[in-house]
Steps between C-alpha positions, in 0.01 A plus 500: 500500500232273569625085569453300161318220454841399258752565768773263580743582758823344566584385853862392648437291777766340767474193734217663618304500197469249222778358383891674579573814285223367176282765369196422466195592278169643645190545321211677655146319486219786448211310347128586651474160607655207666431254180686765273807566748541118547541504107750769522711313737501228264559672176817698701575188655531363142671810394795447747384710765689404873225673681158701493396775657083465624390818465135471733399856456426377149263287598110565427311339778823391700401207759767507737530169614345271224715686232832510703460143534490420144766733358711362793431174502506436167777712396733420252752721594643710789273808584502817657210641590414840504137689526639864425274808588370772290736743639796303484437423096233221539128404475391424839297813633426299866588490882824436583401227763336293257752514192744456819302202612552352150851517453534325856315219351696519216789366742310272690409345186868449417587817236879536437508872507267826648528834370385754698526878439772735771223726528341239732766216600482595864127468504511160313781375725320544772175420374680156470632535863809327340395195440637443148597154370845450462466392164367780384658878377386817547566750271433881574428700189558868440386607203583848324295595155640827443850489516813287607698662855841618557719252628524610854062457515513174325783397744259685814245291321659176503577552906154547542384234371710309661364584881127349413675181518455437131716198360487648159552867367277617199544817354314595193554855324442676201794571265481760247934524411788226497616668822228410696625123404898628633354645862337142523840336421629725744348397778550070375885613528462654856345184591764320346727627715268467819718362756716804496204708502240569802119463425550289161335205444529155657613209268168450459371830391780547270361205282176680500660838411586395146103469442456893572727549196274249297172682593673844370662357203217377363293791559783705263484224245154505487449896463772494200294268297 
């Protein structure tokens, strides 16, 4: 399961996101250049989109700085900005450091959101030496493209995740069967009951944990069409 260029994900956010308990529309820009994603942010903009997803690993002939500084500045929306690796489902065959480097300056330059993949949050986090802007998220991605977890790994999973510092959970996974969809709903009621429960998610993360069910979901729609 490769990511789509038509995927729109569904994100529950809290007081610390954008608005209390709205869920909000995300559509990924993946155009070769900065001229074309700047029309995609205004055609989903348009379209009723709450926020876009700047997918840099897309980019042919990506200029760190001069392009950041456009799709920021001029943005129409609120972005998150991710520059996902080969081996994590993207484009961007690189160094770590520099794609690294980039999504720093994506912060500086006033992004609302970072994704960055588990695999390497440490590594990023202190690549950053923890200077983050308040104002911005970090999100810490897992992604799965063969197959959606038990319960107890998705939970093991969430915990993880959780210990990079990240101030948003993503989990992405394949579903093949409806059940798949149930051991995600699982784990949103666990959460629902987190203050009885060790290890479950903060208020915060909770709001977040609704979006791993949206990621799934729509895989399972999308495979039954």
């Amino acid at each position: 399961m490769a990511e789509s260029s038509s995927f729109v994900s569904d994100f529950k956010m809290g007081s610390g996101g954008m608005g209390s308990n709205s869920t909000l529309l995300c559509v990924p820009l993946v155009s070769k250049s900065v001229e074309e994603m700047m029309d995609e942010m205004r055609r989903a903009k348009s379209s009723g989109a709450d926020l876009v997803e700047i997918r840099l690993d897309h980019l042919q002939s990506f200029r760190p700085r001069p392009d950041l500084e456009i799709l920021l500045k001029d943005r129409l929306l609120p972005a998150l900005v991710t520059y996902r690796p080969k081996w994590e489902g993207g484009q961007y065959e690189g160094d770590d450091n520099k794609r690294f480097d980039a999504l720093r300056l994506a912060m500086e330059l006033g992004a609302d959101y970072i994704d960055i993949e588990l695999k390497v949050a440490h590594e990023f986090m202190n690549f950053i030496a923890g200077k983050k802007p308040k104002n911005v998220k970090l999100i810490v991605s897992s992604h799965n493209y063969q197959y959606t977890p038990s319960v107890e790994e998705i939970s093991d999973l969430v915990v993880t995740i959780q210990s990079t510092g990240a101030d948003i959970v993503k989990i992405a996974t394949n579903a093949v069967d409806i059940t798949d969809v149930a051991r995600m709903f699982q784990v949103i009621v666990h959460c629902q009951v987190r203050s009885r429960v060790p290890n479950c998610f903060s208020t915060e993360y909770y709001h977040l944990e609704i979006s791993i069910y949206a990621f799934i979901y729509y895989t399972h729609t999308r495979a039954s069409t």
